[in-house]
N, CA, C and O atoms as a Tinker XYZ file with bonds, in Angstrom:
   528  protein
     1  N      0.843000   -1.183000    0.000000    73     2
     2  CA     0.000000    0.000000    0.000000    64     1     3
     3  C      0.886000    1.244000    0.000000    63     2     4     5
     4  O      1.969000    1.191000    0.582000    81     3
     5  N      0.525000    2.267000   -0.565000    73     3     6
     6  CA     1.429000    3.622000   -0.943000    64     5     7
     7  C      0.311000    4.601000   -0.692000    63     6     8     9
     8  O     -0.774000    4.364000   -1.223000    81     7
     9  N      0.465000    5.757000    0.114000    73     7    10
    10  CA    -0.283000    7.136000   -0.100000    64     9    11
    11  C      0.646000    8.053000    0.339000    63    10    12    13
    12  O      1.735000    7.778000    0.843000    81    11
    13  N      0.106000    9.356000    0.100000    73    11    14
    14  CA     0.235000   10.701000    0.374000    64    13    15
    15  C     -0.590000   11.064000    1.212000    63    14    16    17
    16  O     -1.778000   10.766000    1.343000    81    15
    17  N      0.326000   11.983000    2.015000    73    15    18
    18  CA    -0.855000   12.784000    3.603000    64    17    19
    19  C      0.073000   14.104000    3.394000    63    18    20    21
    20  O      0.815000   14.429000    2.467000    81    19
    21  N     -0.220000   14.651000    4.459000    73    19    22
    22  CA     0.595000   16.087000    4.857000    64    21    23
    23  C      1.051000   16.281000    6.055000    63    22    24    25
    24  O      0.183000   15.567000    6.559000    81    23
    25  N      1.764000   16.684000    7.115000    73    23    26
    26  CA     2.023000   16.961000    8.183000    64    25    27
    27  C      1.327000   17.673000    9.226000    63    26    28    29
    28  O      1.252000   18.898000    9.127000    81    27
    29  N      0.950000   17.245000    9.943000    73    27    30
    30  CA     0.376000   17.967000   11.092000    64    29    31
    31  C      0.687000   17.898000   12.204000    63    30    32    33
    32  O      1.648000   17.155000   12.401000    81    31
    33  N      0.019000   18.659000   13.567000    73    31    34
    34  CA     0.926000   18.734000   14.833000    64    33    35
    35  C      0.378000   17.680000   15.930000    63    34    36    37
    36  O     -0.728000   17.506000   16.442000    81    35
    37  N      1.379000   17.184000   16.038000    73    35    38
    38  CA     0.842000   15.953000   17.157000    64    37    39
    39  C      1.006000   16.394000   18.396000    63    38    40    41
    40  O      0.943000   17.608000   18.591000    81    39
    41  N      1.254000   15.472000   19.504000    73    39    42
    42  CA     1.295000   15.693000   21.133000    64    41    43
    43  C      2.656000   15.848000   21.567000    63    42    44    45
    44  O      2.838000   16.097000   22.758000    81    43
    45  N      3.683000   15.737000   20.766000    73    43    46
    46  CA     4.900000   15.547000   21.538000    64    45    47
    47  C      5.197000   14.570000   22.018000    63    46    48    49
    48  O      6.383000   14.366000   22.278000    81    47
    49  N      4.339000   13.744000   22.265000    73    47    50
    50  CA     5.183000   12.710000   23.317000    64    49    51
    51  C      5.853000   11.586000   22.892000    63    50    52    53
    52  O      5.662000   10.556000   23.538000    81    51
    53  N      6.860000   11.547000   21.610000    73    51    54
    54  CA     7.423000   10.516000   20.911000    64    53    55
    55  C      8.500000   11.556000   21.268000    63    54    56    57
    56  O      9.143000   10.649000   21.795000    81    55
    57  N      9.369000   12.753000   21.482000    73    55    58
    58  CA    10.606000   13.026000   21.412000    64    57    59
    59  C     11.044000   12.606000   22.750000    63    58    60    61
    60  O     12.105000   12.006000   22.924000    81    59
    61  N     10.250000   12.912000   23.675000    73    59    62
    62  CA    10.973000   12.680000   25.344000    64    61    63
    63  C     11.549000   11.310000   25.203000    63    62    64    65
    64  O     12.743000   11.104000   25.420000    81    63
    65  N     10.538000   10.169000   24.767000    73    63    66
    66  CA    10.680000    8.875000   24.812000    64    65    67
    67  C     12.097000    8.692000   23.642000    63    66    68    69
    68  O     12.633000    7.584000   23.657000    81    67
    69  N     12.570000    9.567000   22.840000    73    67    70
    70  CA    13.468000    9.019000   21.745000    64    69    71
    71  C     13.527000    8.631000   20.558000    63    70    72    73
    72  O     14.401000    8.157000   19.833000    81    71
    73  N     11.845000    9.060000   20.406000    73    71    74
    74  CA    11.654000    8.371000   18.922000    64    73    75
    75  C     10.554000    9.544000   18.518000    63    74    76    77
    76  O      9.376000    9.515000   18.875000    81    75
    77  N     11.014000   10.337000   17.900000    73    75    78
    78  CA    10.315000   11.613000   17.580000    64    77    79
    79  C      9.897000   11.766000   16.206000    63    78    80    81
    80  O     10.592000   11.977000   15.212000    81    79
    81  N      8.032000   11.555000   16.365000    73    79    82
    82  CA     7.769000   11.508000   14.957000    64    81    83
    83  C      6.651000   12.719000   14.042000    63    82    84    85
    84  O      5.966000   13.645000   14.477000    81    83
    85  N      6.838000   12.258000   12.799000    73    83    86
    86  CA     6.177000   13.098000   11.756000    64    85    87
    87  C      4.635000   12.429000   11.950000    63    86    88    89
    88  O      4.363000   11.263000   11.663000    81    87
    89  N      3.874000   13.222000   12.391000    73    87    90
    90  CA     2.250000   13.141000   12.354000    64    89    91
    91  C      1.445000   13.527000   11.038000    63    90    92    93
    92  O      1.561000   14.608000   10.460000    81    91
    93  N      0.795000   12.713000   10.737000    73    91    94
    94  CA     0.372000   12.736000    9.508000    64    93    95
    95  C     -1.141000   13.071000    9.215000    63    94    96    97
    96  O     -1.699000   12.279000    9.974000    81    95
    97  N     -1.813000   13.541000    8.782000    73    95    98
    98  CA    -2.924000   13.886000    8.290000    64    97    99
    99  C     -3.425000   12.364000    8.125000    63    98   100   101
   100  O     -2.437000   11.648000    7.955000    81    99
   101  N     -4.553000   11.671000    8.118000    73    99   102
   102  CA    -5.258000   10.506000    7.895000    64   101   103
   103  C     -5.854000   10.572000    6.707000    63   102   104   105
   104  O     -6.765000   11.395000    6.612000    81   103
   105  N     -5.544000    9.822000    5.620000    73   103   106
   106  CA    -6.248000   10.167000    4.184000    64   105   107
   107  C     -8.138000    9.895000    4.432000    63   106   108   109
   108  O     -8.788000    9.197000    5.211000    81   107
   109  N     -8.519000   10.905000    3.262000    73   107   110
   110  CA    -9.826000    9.865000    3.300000    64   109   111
   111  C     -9.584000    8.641000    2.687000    63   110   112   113
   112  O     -8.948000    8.277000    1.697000    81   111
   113  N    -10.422000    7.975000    3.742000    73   111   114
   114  CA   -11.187000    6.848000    2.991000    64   113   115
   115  C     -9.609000    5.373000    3.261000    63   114   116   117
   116  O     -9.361000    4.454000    2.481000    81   115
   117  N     -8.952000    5.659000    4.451000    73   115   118
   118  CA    -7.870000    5.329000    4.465000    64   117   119
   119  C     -8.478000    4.055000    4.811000    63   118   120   121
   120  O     -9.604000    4.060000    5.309000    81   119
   121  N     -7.688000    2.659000    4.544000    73   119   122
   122  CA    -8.386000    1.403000    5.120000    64   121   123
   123  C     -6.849000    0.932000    5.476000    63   122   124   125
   124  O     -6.174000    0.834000    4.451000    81   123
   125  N     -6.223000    0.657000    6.538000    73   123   126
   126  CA    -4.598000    0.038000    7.062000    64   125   127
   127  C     -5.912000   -0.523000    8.239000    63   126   128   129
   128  O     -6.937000    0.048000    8.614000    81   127
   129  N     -5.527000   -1.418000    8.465000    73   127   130
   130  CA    -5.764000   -2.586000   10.009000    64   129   131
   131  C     -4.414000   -1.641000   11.070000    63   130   132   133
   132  O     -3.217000   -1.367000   10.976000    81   131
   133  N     -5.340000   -1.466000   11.855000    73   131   134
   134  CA    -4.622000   -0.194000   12.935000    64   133   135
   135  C     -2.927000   -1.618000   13.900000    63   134   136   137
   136  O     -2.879000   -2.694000   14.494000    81   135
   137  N     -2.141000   -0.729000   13.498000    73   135   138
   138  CA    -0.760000   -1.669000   14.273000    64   137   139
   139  C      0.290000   -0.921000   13.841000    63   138   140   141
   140  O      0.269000    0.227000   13.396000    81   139
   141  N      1.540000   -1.916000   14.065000    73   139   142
   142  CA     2.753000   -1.131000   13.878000    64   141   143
   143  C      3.317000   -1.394000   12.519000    63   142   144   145
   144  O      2.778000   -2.424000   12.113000    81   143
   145  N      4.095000   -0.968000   11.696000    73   143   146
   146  CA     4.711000   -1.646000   10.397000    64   145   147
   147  C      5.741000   -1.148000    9.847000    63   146   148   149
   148  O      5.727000    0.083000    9.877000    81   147
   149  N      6.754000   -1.661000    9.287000    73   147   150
   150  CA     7.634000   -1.077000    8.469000    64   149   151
   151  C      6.858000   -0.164000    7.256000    63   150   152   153
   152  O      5.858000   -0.325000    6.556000    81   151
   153  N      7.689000    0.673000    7.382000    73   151   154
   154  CA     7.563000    1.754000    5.713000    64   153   155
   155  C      8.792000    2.266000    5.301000    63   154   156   157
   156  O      9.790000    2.539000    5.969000    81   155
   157  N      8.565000    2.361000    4.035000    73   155   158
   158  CA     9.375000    3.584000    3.830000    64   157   159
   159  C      8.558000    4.598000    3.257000    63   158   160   161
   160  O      7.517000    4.498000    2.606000    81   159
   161  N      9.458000    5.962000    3.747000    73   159   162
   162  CA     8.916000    7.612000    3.516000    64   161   163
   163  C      9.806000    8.374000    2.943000    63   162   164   165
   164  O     10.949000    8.589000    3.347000    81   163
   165  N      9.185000    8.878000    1.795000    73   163   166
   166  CA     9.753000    9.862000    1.135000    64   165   167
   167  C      9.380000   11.146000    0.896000    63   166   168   169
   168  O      8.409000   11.525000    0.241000    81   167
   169  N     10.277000   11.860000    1.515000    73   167   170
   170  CA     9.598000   13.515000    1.517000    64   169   171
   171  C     10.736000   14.252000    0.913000    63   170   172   173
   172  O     11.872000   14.440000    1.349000    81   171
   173  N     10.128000   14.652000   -0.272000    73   171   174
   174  CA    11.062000   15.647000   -1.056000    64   173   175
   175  C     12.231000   15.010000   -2.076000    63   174   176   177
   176  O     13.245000   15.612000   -2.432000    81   175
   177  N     11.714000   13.169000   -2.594000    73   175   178
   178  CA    12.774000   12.978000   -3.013000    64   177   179
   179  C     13.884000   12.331000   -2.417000    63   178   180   181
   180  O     14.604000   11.627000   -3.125000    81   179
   181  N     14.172000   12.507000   -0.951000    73   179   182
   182  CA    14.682000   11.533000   -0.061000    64   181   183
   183  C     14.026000   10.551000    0.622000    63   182   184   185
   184  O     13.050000   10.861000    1.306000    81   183
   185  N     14.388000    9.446000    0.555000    73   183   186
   186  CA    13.573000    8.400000    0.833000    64   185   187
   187  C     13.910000    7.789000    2.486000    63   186   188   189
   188  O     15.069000    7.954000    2.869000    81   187
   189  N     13.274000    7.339000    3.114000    73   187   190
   190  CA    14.108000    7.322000    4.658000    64   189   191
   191  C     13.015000    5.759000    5.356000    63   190   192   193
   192  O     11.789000    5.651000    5.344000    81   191
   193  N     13.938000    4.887000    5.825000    73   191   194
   194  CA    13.415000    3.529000    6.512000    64   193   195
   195  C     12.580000    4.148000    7.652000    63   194   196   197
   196  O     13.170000    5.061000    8.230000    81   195
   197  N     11.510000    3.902000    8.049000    73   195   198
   198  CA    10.244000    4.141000    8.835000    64   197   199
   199  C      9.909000    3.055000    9.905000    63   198   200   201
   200  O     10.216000    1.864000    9.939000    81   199
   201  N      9.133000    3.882000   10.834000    73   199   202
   202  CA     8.540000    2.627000   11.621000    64   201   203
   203  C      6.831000    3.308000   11.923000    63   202   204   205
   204  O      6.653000    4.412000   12.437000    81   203
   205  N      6.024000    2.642000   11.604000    73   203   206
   206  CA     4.751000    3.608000   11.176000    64   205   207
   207  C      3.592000    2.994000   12.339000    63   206   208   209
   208  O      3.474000    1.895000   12.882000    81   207
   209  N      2.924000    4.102000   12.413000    73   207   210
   210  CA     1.868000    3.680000   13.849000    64   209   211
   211  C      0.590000    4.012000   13.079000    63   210   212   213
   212  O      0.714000    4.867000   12.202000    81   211
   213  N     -0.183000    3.668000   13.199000    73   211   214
   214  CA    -1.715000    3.727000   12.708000    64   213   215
   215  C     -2.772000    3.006000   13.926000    63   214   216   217
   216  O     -2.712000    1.810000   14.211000    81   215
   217  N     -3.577000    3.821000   14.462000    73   215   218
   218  CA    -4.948000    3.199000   14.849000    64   217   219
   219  C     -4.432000    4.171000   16.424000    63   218   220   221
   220  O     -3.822000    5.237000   16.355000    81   219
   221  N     -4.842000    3.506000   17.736000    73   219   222
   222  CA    -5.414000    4.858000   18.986000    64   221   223
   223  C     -4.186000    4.266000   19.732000    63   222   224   225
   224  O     -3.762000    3.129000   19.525000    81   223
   225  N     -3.836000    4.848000   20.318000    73   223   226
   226  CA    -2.865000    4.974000   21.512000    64   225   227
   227  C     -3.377000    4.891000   23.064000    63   226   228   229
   228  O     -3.818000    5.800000   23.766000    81   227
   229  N     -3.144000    3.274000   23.427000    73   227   230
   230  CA    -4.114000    2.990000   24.732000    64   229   231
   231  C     -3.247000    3.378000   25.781000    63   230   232   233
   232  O     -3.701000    3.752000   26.862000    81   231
   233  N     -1.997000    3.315000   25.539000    73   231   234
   234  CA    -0.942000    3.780000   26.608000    64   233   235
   235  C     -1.088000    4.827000   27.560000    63   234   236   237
   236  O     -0.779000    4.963000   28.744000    81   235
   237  N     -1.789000    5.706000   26.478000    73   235   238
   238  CA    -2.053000    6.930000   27.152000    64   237   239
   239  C     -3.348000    7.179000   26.912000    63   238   240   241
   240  O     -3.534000    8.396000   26.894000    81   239
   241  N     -4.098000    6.704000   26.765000    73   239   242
   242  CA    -5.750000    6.498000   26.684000    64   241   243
   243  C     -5.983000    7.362000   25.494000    63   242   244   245
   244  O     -6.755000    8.293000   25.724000    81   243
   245  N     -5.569000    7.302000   24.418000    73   243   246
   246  CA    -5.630000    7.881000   23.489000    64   245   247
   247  C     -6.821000    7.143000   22.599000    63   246   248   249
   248  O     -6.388000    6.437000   21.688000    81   247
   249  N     -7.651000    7.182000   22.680000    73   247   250
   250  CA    -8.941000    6.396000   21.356000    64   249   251
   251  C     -9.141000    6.734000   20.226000    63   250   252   253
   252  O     -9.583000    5.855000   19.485000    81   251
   253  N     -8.964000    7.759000   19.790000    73   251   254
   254  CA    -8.922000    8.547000   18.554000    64   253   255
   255  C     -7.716000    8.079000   18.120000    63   254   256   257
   256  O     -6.645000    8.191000   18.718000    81   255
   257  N     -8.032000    7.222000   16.413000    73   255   258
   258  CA    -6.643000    7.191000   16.078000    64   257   259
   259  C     -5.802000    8.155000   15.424000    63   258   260   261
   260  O     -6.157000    9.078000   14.692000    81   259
   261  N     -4.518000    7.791000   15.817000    73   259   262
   262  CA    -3.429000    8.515000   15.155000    64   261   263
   263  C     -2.778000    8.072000   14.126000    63   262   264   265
   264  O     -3.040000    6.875000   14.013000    81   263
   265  N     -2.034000    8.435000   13.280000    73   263   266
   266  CA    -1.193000    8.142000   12.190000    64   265   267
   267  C      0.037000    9.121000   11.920000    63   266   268   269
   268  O      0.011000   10.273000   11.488000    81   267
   269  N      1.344000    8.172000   12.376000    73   267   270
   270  CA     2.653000    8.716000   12.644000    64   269   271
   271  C      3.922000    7.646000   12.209000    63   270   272   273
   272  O      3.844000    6.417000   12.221000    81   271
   273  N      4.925000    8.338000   11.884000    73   271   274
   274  CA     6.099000    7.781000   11.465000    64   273   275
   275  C      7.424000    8.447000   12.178000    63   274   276   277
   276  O      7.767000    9.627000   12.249000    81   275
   277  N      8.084000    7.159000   12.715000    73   275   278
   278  CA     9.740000    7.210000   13.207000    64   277   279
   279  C     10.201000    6.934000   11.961000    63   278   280   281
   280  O      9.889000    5.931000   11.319000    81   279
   281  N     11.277000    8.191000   11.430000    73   279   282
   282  CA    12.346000    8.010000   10.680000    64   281   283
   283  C     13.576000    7.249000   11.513000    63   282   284   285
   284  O     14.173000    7.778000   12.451000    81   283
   285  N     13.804000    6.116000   11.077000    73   283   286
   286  CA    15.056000    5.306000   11.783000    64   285   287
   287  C     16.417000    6.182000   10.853000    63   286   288   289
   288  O     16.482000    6.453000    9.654000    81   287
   289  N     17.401000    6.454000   11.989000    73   287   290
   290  CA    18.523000    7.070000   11.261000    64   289   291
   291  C     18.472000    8.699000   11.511000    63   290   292   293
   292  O     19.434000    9.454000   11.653000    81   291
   293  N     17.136000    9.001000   11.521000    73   291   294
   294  CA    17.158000   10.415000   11.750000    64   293   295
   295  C     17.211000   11.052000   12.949000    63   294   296   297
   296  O     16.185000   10.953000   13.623000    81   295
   297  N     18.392000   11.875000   13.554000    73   295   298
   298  CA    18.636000   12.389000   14.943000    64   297   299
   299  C     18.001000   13.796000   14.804000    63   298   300   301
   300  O     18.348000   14.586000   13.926000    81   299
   301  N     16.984000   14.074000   15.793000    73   299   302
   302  CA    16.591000   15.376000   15.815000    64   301   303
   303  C     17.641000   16.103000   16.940000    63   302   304   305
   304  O     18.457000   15.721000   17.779000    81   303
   305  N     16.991000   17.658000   16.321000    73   303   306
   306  CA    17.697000   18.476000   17.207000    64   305   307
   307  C     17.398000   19.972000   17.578000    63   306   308   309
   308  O     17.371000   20.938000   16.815000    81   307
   309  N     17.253000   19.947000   18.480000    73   307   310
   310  CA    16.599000   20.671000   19.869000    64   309   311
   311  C     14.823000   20.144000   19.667000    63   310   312   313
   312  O     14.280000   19.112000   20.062000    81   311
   313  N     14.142000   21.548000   18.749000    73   311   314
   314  CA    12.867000   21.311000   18.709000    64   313   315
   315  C     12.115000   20.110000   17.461000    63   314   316   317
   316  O     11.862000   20.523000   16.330000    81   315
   317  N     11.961000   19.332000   17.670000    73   315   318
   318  CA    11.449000   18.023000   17.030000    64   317   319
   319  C     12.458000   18.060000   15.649000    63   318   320   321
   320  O     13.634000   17.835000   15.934000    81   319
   321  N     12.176000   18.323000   14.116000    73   319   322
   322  CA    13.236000   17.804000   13.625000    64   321   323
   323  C     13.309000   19.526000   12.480000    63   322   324   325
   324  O     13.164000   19.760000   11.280000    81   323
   325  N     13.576000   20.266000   13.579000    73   323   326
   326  CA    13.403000   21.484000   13.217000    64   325   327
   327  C     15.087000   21.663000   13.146000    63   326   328   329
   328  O     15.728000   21.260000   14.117000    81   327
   329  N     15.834000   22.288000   11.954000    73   327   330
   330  CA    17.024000   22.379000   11.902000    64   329   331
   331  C     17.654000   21.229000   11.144000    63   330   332   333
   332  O     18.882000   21.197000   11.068000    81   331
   333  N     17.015000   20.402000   10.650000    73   331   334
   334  CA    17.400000   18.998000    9.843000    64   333   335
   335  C     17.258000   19.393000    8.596000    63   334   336   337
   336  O     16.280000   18.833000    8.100000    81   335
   337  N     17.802000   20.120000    7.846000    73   335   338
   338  CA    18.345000   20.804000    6.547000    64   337   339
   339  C     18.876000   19.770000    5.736000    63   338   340   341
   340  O     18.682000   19.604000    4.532000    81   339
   341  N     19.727000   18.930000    6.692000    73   339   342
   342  CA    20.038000   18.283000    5.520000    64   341   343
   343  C     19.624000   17.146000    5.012000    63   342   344   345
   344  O     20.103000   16.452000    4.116000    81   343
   345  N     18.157000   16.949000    6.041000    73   343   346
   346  CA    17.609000   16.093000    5.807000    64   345   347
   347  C     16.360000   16.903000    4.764000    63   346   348   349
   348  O     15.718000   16.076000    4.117000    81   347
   349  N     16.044000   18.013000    4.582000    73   347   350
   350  CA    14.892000   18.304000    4.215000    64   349   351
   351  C     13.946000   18.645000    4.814000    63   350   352   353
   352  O     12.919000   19.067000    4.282000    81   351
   353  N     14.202000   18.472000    6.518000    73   351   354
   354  CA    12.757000   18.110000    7.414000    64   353   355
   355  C     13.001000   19.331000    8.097000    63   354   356   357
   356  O     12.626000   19.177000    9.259000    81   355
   357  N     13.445000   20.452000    7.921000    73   355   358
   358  CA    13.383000   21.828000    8.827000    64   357   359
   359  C     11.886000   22.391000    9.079000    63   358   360   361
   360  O     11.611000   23.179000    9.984000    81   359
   361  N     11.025000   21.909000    8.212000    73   359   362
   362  CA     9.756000   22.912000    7.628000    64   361   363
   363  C      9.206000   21.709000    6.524000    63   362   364   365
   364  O      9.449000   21.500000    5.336000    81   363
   365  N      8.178000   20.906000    7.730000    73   363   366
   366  CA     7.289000   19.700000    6.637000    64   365   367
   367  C      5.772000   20.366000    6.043000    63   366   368   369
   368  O      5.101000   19.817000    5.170000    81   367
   369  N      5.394000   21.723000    6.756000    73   367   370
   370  CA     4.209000   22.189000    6.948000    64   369   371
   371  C      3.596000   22.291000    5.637000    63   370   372   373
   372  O      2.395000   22.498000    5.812000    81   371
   373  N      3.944000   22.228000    4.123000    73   371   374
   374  CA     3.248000   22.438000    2.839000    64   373   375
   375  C      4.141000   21.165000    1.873000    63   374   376   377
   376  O      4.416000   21.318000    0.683000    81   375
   377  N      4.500000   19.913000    2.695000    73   375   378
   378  CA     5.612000   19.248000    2.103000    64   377   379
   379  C      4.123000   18.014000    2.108000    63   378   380   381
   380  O      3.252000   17.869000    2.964000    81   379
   381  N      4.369000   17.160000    0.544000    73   379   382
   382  CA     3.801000   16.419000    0.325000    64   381   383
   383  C      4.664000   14.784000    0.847000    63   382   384   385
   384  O      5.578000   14.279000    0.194000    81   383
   385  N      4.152000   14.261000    2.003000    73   383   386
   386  CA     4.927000   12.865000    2.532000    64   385   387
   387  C      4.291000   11.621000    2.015000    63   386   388   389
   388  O      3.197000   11.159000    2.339000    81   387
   389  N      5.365000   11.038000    0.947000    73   387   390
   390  CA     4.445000    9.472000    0.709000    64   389   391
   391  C      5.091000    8.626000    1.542000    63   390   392   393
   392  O      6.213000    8.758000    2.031000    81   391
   393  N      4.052000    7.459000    1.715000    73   391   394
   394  CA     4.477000    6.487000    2.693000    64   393   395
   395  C      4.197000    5.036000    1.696000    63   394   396   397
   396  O      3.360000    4.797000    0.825000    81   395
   397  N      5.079000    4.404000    2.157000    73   395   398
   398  CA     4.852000    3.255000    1.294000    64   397   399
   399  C      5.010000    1.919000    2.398000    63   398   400   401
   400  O      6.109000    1.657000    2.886000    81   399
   401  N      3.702000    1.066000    2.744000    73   399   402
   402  CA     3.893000    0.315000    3.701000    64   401   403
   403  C      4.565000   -1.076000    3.409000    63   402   404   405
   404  O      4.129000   -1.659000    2.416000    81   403
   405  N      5.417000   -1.607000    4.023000    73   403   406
   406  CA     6.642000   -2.815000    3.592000    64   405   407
   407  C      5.827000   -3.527000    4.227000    63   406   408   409
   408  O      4.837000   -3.886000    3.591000    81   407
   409  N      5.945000   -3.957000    5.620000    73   407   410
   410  CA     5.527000   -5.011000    6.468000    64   409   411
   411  C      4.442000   -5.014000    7.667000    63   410   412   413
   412  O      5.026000   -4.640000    8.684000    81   411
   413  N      3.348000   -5.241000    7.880000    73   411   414
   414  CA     2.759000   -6.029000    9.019000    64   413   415
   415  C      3.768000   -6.311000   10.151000    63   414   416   417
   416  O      4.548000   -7.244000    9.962000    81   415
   417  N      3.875000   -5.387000   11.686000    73   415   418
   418  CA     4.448000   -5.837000   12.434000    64   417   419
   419  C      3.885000   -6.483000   13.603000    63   418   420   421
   420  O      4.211000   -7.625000   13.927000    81   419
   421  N      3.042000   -5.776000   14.249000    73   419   422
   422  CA     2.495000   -6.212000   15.341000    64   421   423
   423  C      0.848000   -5.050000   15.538000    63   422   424   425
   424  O      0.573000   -3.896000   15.209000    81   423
   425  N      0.200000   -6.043000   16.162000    73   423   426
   426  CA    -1.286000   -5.104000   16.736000    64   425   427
   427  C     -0.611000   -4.265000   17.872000    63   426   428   429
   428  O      0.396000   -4.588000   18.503000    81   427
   429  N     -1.422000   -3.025000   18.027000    73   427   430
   430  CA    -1.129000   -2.162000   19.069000    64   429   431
   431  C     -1.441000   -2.672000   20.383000    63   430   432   433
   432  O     -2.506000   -3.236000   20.636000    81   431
   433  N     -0.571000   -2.487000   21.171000    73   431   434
   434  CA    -0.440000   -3.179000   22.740000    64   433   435
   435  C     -0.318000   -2.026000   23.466000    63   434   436   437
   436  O      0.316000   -0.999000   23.226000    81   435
   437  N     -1.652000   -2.626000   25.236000    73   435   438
   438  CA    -1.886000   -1.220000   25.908000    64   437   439
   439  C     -0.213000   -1.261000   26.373000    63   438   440   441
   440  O      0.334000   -2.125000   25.687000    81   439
   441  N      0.508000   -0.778000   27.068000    73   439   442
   442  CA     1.620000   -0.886000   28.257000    64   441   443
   443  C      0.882000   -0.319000   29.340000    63   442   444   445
   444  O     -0.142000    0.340000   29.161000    81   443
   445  N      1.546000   -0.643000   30.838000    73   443   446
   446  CA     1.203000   -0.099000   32.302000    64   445   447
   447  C      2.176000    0.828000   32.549000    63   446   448   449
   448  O      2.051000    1.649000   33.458000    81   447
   449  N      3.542000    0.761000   31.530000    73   447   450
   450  CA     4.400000    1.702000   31.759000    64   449   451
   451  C      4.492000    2.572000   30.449000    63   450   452   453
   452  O      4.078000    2.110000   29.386000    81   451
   453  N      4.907000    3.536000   30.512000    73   451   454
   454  CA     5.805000    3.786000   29.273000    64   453   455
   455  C      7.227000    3.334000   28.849000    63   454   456   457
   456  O      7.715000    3.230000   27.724000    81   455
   457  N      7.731000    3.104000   30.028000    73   455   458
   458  CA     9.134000    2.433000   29.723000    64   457   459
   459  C      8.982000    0.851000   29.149000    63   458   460   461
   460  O      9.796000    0.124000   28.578000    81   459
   461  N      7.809000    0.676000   29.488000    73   459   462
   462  CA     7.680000   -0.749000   28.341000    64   461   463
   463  C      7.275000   -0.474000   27.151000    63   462   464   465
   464  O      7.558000   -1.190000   26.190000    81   463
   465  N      6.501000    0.688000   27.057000    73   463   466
   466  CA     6.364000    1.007000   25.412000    64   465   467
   467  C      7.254000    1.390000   25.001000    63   466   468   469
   468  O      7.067000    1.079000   23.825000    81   467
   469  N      8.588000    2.081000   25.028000    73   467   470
   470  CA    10.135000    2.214000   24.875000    64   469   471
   471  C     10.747000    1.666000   24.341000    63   470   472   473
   472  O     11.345000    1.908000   23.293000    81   471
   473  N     10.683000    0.044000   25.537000    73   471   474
   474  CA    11.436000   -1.099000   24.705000    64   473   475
   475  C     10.465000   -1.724000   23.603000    63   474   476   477
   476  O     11.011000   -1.927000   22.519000    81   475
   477  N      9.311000   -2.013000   23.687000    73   475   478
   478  CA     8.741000   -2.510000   22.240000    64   477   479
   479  C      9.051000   -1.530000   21.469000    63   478   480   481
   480  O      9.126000   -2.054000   20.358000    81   479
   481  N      9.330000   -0.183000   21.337000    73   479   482
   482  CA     9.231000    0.151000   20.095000    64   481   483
   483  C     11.127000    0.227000   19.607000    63   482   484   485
   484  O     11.358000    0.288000   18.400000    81   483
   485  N     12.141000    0.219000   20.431000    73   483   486
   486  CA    13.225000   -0.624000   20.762000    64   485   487
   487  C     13.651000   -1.527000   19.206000    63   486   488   489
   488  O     14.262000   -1.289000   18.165000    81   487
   489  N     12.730000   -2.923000   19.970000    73   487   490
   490  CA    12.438000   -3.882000   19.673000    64   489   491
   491  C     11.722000   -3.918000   17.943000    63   490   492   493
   492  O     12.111000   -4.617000   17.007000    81   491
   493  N     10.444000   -2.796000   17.958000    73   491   494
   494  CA    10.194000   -2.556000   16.628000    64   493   495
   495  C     11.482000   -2.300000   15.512000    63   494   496   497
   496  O     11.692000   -2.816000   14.415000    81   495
   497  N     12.272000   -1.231000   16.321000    73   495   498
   498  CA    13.164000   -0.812000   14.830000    64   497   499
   499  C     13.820000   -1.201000   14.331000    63   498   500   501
   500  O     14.295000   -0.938000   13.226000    81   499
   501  N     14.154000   -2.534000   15.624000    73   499   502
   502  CA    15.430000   -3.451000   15.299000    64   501   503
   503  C     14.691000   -4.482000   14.454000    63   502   504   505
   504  O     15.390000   -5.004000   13.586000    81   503
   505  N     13.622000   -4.820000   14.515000    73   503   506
   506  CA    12.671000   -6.056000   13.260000    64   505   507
   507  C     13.113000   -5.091000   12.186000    63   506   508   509
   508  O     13.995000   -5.474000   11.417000    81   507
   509  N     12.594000   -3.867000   12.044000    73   507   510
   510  CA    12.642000   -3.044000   10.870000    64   509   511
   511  C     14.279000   -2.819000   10.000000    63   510   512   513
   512  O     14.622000   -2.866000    8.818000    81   511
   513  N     14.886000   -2.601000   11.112000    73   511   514
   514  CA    16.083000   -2.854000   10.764000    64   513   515
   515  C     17.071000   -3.928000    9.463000    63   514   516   517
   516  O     17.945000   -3.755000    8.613000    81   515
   517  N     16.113000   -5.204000   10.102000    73   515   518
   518  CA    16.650000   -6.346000    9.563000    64   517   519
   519  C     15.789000   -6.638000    8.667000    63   518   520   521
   520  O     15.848000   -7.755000    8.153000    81   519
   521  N     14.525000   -5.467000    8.160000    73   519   522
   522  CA    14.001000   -6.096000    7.021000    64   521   523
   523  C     15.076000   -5.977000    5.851000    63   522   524   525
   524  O     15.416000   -6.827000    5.028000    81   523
   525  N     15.679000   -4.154000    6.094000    73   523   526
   526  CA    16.186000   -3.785000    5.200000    64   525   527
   527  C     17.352000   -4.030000    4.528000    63   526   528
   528  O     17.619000   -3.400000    3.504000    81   527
């Protein structure tokens, strides 16, 4: 599966944890089975290994789903990935992001901690890792 979304502003709470991601607009009419999965994302022509979230966030009682991507490889710096020039990602706000989904990883799991959602997602990049 392949689409286009646009960027929008999420909650923050993927940089504290280490894995700070691009929030995505939800297409219409989008049909993904809500879980975790490899992608790859290309914004602007650069193409970058992904780890992609789709469907609600029980961790934090989140029910409304979300739709977001960890660039693996990409180190932000200071404010989310503001100053990443040379990645392209200084300013995603009118930037067209395709996503192209590789793999089926896992259904979304509540945690009691966040430090266990940490290591699964840990654990996610390193599956993702070794797809590539």
């Amino acid at each position: 599966m392949i689409f286009e979304s646009t960027h929008i502003k999420g909650k923050g709470r993927g940089k504290p944890m280490g894995f700070p991601t691009i929030n995505l607009e939800i297409p219409e009419n989008f049909k993904l089975k809500n879980g975790i999965y490899a992608a790859k994302v290309t914004i602007e022509n650069k193409t970058f290994v992904a780890a992609l979230h789709y469907g609600p966030v029980p961790t934090f009682g989140d029910l409304q789903k979300s739709l977001e991507v960890y660039l693996i490889g990409v180190t932000p710096l200071r404010q989310g990935f503001a100053g990443q020039a040379d990645y392209g990602l200084e300013n995603l706000d009118d930037k067209i992001i395709k996503v192209e989904i590789i793999k089926f990883l896992r259904d979304i799991i509540k945690f009691k901690l966040v430090e266990e959602l940490v290591k699964q997602i840990e654990e996610d990049v390193k599956k993702i890792k070794l797809i590539y």
